[in-house]
C-alpha positions in Angstrom: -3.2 17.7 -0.6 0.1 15.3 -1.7 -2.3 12.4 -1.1 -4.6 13.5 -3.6 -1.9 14.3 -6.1 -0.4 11.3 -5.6 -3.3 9.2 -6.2 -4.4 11.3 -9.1 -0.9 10.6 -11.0 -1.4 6.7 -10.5 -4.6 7.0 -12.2 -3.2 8.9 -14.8 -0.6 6.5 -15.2 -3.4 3.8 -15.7 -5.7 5.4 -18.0 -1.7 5.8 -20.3 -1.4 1.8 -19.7 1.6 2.6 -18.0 0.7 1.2 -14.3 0.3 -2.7 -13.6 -1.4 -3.7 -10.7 -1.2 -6.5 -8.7 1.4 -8.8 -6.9 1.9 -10.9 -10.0 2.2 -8.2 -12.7 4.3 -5.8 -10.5 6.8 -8.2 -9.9 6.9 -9.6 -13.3 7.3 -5.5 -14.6 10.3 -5.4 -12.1 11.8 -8.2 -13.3 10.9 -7.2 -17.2 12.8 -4.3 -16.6 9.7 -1.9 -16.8 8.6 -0.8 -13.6 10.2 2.4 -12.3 8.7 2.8 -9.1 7.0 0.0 -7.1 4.7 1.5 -4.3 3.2 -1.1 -1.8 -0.1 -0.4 0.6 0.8 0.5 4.1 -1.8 -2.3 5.1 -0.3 -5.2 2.9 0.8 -7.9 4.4 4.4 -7.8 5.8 5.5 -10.5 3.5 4.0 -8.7 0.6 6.1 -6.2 1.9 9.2 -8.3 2.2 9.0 -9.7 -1.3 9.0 -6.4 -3.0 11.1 -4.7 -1.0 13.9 -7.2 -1.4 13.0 -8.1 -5.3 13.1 -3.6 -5.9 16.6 -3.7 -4.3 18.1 -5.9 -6.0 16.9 -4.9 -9.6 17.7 -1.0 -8.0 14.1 0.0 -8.5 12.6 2.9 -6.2 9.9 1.2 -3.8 7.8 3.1 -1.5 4.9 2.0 1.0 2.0 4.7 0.4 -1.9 4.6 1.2 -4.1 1.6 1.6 -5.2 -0.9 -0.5 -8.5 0.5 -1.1 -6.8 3.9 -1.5 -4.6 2.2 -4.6 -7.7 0.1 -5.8 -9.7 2.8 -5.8 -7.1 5.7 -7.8 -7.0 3.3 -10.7 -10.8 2.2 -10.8 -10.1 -1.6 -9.6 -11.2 -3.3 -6.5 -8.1 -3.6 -3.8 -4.9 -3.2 -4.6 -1.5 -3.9 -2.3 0.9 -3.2 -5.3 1.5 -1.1 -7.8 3.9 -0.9 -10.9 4.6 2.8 -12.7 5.9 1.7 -16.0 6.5 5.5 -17.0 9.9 7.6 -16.1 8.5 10.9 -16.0 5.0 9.7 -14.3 7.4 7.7 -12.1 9.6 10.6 -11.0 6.5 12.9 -10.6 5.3 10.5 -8.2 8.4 10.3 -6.1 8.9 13.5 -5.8 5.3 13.6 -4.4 6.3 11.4 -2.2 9.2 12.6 -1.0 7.8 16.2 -0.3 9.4 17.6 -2.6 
């Protein structure tokens, strides 16, 4: 059931236009200033991993690695998707809690 709440909040998030997608777009929102949670596909690849786990710490923003790629793609209507950008604080803090368990 969290799964599916998750995924329904990041396409949410996308049909507000607050959710980029994409390696290029969610690191340019993290740099920007925008993104407020960054959540990478379990199945991207480890440097993929390693570039947005280091850029999120050091602009403090919360990263988490959740659900495939075609999982992502699929929440927001696009093909696959490694990364993801919430651009929203509440939608943002809805989804970590989500992910947290909480």
């Amino acid at each position: 059931m969290k799964q599916n709440r998750v995924l329904a909040l990041l396409g949410l998030a996308m049909r507000g236009r607050n959710l980029v997608s994409g390696e290029f777009q969610t690191l340019e929102a993290v740099r920007k200033g925008s993104a407020m949670l960054v959540i990478i596909a379990e199945d991207a690849s480890a440097n993929t991993k390693k570039l947005f786990t280091d850029k999120c710490t050091y602009y403090q923003v919360p990263v988490f690695t959740y659900g495939t790629k075609e999982e992502l793609g699929g929440a927001i209507g696009k093909e696959l998707r490694s990364s993801l950008g919430v651009c929203d604080v509440g939608l943002a803090d809805a989804i970590i809690k989500q992910l947290e368990g909480k």
